[in-house]
ZAMARGU-4260 file (C-alpha; in steps of 0.2 Angstrom, whole numbers, plus 5000, padded with zeros to 4 digits):
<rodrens>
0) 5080/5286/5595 | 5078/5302/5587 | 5060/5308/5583 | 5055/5317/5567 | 5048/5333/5568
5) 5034/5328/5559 | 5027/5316/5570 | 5029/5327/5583 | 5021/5338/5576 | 5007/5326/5570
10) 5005/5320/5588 | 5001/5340/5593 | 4988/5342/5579 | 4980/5324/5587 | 4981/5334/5603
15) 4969/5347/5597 | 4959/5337/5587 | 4965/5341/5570 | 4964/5324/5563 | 4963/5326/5547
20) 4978/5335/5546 | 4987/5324/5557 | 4984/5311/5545 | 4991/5319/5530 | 5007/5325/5542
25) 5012/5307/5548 | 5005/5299/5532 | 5019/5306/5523 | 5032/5302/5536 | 5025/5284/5535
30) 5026/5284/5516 | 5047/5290/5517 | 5050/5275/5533 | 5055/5258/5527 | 5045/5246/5529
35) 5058/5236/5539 | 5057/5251/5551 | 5051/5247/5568 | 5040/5264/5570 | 5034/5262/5551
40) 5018/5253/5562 | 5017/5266/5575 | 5014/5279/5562 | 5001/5270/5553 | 4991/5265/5571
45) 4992/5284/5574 | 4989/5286/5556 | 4973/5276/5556 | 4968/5281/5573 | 4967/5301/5567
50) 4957/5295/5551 | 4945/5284/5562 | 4940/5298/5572 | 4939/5309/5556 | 4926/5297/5549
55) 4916/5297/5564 | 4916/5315/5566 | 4908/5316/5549 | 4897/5302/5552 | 4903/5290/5541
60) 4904/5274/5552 | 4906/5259/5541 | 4924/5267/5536 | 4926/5274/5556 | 4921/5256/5561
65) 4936/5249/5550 | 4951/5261/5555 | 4946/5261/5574 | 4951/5240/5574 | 4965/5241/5562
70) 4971/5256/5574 | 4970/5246/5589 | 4978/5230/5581 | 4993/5243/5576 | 4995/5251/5592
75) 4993/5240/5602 | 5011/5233/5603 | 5017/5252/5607 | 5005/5254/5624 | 5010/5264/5633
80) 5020/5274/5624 | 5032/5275/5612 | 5042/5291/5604 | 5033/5303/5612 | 5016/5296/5609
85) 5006/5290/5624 | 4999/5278/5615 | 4990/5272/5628 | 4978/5289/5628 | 4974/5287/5608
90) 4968/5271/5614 | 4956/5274/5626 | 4952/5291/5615 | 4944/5281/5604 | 4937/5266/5614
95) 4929/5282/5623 | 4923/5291/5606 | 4915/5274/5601 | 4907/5268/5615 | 4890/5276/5609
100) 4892/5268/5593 | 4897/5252/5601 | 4882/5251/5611 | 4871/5252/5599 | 4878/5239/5590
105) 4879/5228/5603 | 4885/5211/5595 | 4895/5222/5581 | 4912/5224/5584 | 4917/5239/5576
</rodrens>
């Protein structure tokens, strides 16, 4: 399967922590895929994922809290990789990146 330039280069933006513009890249990808298209989820795990750790970075956890579980439930089914996304490392990106919040909401699943 051939992978659009845009995802690619979303993937790269995610790399060097440019999350909200790896949102906006992929959004509008995900926004031209149709919804019977098997990536259309992938994009928006990646999508959601970016935007989560966006949130946090600004300190706005209710809405980081909301994205990082959605993210998980869409990529989860794409671990550990798919079209050139390890997923798999967004995963435990995030995971990581909450633990501190986590932990101090013990008995809140974020």
């Amino acid at each position: 399967m051939k992978v659009d330039a845009r995802f690619t280069e979303g993937l790269a933006l995610f790399d060097e922590k440019e999350y909200y513009e790896c949102h906006e890249i992929i959004e509008a990808l995900w926004l031209e895929t149709p919804k019977n298209d098997p990536t259309r989820d992938l994009y928006k795990g990646v999508i959601q994922a970016a935007a989560a750790l966006y949130q946090l970075e600004r300190g706005i956890l209710s809405g980081a809290a909301g994205l990082y579980r959605s993210a998980k439930i869409y990529l989860k089914p794409y671990e550990p990789s798919a079209l050139g996304a390890d997923v798999k490392a967004i995963v435990n990106l995030m995971d990581e990146r909450f633990k501190p919040w986590i932990s101090k909401n013990i008995g809140k699943k974020p």
